[in-house]
C-alpha positions in Angstrom: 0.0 0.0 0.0 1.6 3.5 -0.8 2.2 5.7 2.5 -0.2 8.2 0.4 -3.4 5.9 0.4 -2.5 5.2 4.3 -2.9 8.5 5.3 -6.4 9.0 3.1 -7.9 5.8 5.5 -11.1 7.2 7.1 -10.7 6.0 10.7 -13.3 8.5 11.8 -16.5 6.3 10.8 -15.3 3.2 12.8 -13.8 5.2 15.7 -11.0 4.4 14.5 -11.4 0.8 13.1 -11.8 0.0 9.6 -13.5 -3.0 8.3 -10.5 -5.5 6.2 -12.6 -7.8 3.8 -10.2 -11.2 3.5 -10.1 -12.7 0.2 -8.1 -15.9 -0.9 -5.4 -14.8 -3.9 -6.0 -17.5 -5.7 -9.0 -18.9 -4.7 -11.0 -15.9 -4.5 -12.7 -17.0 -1.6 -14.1 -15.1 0.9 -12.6 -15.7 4.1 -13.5 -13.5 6.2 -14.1 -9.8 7.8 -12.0 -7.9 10.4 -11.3 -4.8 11.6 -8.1 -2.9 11.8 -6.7 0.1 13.1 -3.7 2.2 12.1 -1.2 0.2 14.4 -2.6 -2.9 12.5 -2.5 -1.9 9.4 1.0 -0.1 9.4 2.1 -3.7 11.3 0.6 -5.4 8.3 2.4 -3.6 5.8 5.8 -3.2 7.7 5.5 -8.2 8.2 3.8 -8.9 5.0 1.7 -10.6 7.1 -2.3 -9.5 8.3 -2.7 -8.2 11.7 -6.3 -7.0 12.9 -7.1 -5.2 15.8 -9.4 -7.6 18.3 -12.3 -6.1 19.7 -13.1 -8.6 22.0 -9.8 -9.0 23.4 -9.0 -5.2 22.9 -5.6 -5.6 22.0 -3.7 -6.4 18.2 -3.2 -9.6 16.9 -1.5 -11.7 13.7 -3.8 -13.9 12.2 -2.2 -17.5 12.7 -0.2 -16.1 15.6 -1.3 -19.1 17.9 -3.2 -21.7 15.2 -0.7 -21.3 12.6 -2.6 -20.3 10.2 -1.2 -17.2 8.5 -2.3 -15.0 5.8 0.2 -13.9 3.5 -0.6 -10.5 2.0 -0.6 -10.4 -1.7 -2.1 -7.2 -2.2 -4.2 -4.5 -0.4 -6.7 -2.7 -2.1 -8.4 0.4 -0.7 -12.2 1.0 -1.4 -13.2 4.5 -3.0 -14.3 6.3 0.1 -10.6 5.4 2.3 -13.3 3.0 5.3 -13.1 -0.1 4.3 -10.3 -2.5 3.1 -9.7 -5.7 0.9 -6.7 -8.0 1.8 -5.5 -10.5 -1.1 -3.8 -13.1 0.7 -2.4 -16.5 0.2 -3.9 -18.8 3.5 -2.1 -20.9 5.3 -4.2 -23.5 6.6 -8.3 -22.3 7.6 -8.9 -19.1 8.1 -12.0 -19.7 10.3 -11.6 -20.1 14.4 -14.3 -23.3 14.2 -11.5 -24.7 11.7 -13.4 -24.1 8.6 -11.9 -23.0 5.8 -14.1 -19.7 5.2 -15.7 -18.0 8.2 -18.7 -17.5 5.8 -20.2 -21.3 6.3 -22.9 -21.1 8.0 -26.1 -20.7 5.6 -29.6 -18.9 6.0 -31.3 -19.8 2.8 
């Protein structure tokens, strides 16, 4: 990501989150959605790994840092109003915590 788009991220909306949309590089699945926040984000860029910011736990985390199952940024793409990202990663293993391999699998209709 260029330092330019980084500093066009509108962290106001999500006091001061901003939803990351997780999509399988080759794939294309969708994996999942979580939310980062500037230390996350610059963290993410600096590893070359995703790192979200936990709302639960209140505190930043790699993906995979206990399960092993990393996600490998390929690319990250910014939407057109700077609030909400997409990550293009290559997944290492599920990226679900119920060890599926999409955390959309659970189906309405």
């Amino acid at each position: 990501m260029k330092e330019g788009l980084l500093k066009k991220l509108d962290f106001k909306k999500g006091n001061g989150l901003i939803p990351v949309v997780v999509q399988e590089n080759k794939s294309k699945d969708l994996l999942m959605l979580a939310y980062a926040n500037k230390e996350a984000i610059e963290k993410t860029v600096e590893t070359g790994y995703a790192h979200y910011w936990s709302r639960s736990r209140k505190k930043l985390w790699m993906k995979g840092e206990t399960s092993g199952h990393t996600q490998k940024i390929c690319q990250i793409l910014v939407d057109c109003d700077y609030d909400t990202l997409l990550y293009l990663v290559d997944q290492k293993g599920p990226a679900c915590h119920t060890n599926e391999v999409t955390c959309f699998h659970n189906i309405i209709k």
